[in-house]
N, C-alpha and C positions, 0 to 999 in steps of 0.2 A: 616419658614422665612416669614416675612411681606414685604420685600422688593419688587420693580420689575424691575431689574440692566436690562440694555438693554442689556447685554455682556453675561449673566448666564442662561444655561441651567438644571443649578441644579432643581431648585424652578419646572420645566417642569417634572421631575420625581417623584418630594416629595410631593411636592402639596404646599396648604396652613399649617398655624401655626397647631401643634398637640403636647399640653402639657399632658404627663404622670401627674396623682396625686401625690402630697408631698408624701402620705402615700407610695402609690407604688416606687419609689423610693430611701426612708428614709429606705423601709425596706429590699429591693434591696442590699442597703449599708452594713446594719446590715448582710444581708445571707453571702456576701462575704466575711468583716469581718472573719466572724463565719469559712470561709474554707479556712483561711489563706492569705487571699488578704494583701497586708499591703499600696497600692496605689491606688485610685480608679481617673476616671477621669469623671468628668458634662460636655459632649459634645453634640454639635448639629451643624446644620448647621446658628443657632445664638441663642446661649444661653441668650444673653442679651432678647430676646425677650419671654424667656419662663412665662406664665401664664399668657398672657393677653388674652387666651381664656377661661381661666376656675374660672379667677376672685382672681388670685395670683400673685405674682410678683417673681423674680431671689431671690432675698435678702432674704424673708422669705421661702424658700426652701432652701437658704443654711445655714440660723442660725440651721434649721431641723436636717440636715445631718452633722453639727456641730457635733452637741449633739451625734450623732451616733460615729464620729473618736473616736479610742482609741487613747491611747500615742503610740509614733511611729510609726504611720501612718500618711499619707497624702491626700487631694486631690487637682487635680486640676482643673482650669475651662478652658473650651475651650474658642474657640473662641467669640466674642460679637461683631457689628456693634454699630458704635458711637451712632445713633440714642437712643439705647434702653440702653445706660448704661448712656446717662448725667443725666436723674432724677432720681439716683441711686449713684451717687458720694460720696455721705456720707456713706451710708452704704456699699459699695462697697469696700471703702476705709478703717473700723471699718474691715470687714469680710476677707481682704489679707492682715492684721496686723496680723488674729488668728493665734496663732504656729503652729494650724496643716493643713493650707491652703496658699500653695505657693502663694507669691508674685509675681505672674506673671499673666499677661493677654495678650490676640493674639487679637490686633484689627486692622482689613485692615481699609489703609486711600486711596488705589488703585493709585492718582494722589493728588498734592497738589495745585492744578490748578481747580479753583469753577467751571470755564467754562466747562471742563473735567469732572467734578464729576455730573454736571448738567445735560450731555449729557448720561452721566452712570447712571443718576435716582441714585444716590447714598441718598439722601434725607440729606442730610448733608454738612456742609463748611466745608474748611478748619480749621476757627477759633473752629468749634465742634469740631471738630480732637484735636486741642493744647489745648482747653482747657479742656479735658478729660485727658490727658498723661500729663499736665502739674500739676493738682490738684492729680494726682495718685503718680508720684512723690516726689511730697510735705508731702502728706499725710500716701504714705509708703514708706521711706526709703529703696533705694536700688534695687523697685521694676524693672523687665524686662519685659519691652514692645517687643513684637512682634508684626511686620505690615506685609503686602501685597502691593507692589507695581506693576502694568502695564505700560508698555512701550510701547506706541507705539498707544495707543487706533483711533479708529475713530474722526479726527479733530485736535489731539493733536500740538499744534505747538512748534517749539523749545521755546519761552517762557514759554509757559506750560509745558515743560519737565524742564527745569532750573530751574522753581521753587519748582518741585519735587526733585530735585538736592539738591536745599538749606535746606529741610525737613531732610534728612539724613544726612546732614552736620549736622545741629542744633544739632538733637538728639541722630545719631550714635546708631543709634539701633542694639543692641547684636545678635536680630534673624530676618533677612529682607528677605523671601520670594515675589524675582522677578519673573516675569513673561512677556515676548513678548506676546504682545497680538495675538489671534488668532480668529478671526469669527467665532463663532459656528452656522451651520447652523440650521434655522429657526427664530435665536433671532434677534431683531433691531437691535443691532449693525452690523451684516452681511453686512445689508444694507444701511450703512451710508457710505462716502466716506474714503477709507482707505488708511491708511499713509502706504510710501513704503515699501515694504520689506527690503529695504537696511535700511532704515531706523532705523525701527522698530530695528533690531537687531544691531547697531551702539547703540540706546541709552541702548538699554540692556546690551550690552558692559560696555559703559560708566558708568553705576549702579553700575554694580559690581564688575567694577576698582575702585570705590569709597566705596561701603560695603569695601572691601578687604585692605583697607587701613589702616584701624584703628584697633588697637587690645583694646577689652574691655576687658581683664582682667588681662592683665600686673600689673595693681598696685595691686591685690590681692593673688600674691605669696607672701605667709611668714604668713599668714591668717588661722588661725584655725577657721573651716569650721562646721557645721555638716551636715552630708550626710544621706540620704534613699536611699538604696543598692536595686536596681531593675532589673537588666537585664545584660547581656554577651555583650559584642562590638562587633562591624561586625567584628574585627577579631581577634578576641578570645583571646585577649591575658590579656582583663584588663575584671574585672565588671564595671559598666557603675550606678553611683550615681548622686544625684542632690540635690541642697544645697536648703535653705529658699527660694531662687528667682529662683529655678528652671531651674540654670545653670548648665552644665553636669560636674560631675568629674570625671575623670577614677582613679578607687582604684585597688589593688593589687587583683587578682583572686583568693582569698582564700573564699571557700565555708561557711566556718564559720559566711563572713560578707554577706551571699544575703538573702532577705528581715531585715537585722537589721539596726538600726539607728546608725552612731556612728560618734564620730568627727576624723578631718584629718587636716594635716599640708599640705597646698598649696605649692609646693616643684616646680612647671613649669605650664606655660600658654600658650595656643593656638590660634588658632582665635576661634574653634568654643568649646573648651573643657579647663578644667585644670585637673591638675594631683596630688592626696592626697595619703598621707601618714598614715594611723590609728593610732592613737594616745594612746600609751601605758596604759597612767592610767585613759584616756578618759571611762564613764557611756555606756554598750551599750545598745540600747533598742530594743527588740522585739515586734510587734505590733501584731503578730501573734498568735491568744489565742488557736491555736491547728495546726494541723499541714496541709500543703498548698496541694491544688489538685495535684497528681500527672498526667503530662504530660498525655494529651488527655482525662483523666478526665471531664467529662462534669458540671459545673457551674451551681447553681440554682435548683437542684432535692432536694427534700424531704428529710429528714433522711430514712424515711421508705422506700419512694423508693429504694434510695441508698441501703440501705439493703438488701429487698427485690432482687432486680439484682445481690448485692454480694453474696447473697448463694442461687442463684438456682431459688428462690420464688416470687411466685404471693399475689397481696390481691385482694380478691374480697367479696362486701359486699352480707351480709347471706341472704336469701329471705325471715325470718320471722322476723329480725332484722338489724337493723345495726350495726352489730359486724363484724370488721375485720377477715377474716377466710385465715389462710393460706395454702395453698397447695404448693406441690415440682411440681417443674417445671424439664425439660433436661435444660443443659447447651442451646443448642440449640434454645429451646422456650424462654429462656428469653431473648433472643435477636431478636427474631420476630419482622417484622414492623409492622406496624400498623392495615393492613387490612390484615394480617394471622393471628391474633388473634383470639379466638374461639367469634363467634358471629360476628364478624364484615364483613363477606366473602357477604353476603347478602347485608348491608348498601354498601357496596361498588358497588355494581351488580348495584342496584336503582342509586343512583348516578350516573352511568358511561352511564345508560340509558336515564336516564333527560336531559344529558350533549348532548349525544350523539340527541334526540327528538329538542334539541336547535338550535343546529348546522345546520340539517335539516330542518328546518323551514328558519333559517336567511338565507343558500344557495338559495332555492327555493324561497324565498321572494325576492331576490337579481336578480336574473334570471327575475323573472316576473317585476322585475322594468328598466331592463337595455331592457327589450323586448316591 
C-alpha cells in the first residue's frame, strides 16, 4: 500500500509497496491451473497499486494472467483504492468485459464527505470516487461494485454522515461493508477528537437500515445465469456459485456440478444470494485439465517432489555429476522437517549459536546503557 490513512494499522505490519514479478505470478497461475484450481483470486492489500515499484502497472499484469485462464475458469480482482485505478479506467474497463474475469471490483470510498476523507489521508474526493463507479458502469454493463464505509470517524459531523447516506441511496450497492469506527491504538486518528459512542453506533444503525432496504436482485429472477461452482454454503445444504458479476447463487448440492461451469434458471432472490436451477440442455464446462488437490494437499510442489514424497523417496544430486539419484527412504523420513534431515543437524547447531551470541550481546549492551 502507498497510502498513510490516519485510521489503519494495516500498512504498520506490511510495510511499504512489494510487487511480485508478472513472470512469478503468471506462472503461479499456470501451476494452479495445472492442479485443478478452476478460480483464482489477485489480492492485496491494494491491488490498484501493484508495479509501481518495479516499473509495471495492474493492467499489464492482468492482460499476462489472461493469457494463462483456460475456459471455465475464472479470476477475480481484489480490492483497489480510487487513487491507483482512475489512470487505468480504459483498460480496467476492456480487462472486466474479458469472459473469463468477473465484473466485479471492491473499492472503499470509507465517508462521502471530502472533509472526512481529508482527515483520513484518503488522498482522494468524493468526485474520484463517482467518477471511477460511474465510467465502470458505463463501460461494463452490470458490473458490481463493492465499498467500505466508516461510521462514526474522528470529526465526522451529522452533515458528513448524511452525505454518506446519499452515496448509498444513489448507488445501492449490492455488497457494502460497514464499519463503526474504532481507534486503533498508535495510529492519528486515536488521537483526534472522537465522535460518541452513542453516536457512532446510531449512525451504523442507520447504514444498515438503509443497506437492508433494497433488494438488488429481485428483477433477476427468471434470468438464465451461467455459474462457476466453487464452494459448500455455511450450511451445507446448497453449493455456493457466482455468476459474470460475481454475485453468489446457491445451486442444488450435486457433486457432479463443483468446479464446473454451467448455466441456471434464477427461480428466487435474496438480499445477499439467488437461487439457480441447472439447466438441462445447458454446455457444461470443466476448467480443470486434471484432477484437483485432495483436501490437505499442499499447493505449488514440484511433480518430482510430489512423487518423490508419494513413494517413499528422496533426490539428491550425485557428487560427480548432476544426475538425479534416488534412494528409498522409511515412510517416516520422508516426512522429517527440516533440520533432521541428514546434513542439516550441524547448520542448525551454527545457527542457534549465532542467534544465541546476539541476544547476548544486545542483553549486556542494554544493561551497560540503562547503567
Amino acid at each position: 500500500c502507498l497510502n498513510a490513512c490516519t485510521y489503519c494499522k494495516t500498512k504498520h505490519a506490511r510495510g511499504d509497496l512489494a510487487s511480485y514479478p508478472i513472470e512469478e505470478l503468471v506462472d503461479r497461475a499456470k501451476q494452479s491451473f495445472q492442479e485443478g484450481v478452476c478460480e483464482i483470486w489477485l489480492t492485496s492489500e491494494d491491488t490498484g497499486a501493484y508495479g509501481r515499484d518495479i516499473g509495471t502497472d495492474l493492467p499489464t499484469l492482468l492482460w499476462k494472467l489472461v493469457e494463462a485462464i483456460p475456459e471455465g475458469a475464472m479470476l477475480r480482482l481484489g480490492m483497489t483504492n480510487p487513487p491507483y485505478i482512475l489512470e487505468h479506467l480504459e483498460e480496467m474497463a476492456k480487462i472486466l468485459n474479458h469472459p473469463r474475469v468477473y465484473a466485479f471490483l471492491h473499492i472503499p470510498v470509507q465517508s462521502a464527505s471530502d472533509s472526512v476523507l481529508m482527515d483520513m489521508k484518503r488522498e482522494y474526493c468524493v468526485a474520484d470516487f463517482k467518477r471511477v463507479v460511474d465510467f465502470l458502469k458505463e463501460k461494463v454493463p452490470g458490473i458490481t461494485i463493492a465499498t467500505d464505509i466508516i461510521c462514526g470517524f474522528p470529526g465526522e459531523t451529522d452533515e458528513d454522515f448524511q452525505e454518506t447516506m446519499k452515496l448509498v441511496e444513489q448507488y445501492k450497492f449490492p455488497s457494502l461493508f460497514i464499519n463503526q469506527f474504532y481507534p486503533r491504538p498508535g495510529t492519528p486518528a486515536a488521537k483526534m477528537r472522537q465522535v460518541p459512542a452513542a453516536v457512532k453506533k446510531q449512525r451504523t444503525k442507520d447504514l444498515s437500515q438503509l443497506f437492508h432496504s433494497y433488494s438488488p436482485y429481485n428483477q433477476k429472477v427468471g434470468e438464465r445465469q451461467r455459474v462457476l461452482v466453487t464452494e459448500e454454503s455455511f450450511d451445507s445444504k446448497y453449493y455456493v456459485a457466482h455468476n459474470p458479476f460475481y454475485e453468489q447463487v446457491l445451486v442444488p448440492k450435486d457433486p457432479v456440478l463443483m468446479g464446473k461451469m454451467v448455466e441456471v434458471n434464477i427461480y428466487e432472490a435474496g438480499k445477499h444470494f439467488m437461487k439457480g436451477q441447472p439447466v438441462s440442455d445447458a454446455r457444461v464446462y470443466a476448467a480443470s485439465i486434471t484432477r484437483p488437490l485432495a483436501k490437505g494437499e499442499v499447493s505449488g510442489l514440484t511433480e518430482e517432489f510430489r512423487h518423490a514424497t508419494k513413494n517413499g523417496t528422496k533426490w539428491k544430486a550425485h557428487p560427480s555429476a548432476e544426475i538425479p539419484v534416488k534412494t528409498p527412504l522409511s515412510p517416516w523420513m520422508a516426512l522429517r522437517l527440516p533440520w533432521q534431515q541428514e546434513g542439516s543437524g550441524l547448520k542448525l547447531l551454527s545457527v542457534s549459536l549465532a542467534l544465541l551470541a546476539v541476544l547476548v550481546m544486545v542483553y549486556y549492551g542494554g544493561m551497560k546503557t540503562e547503567l
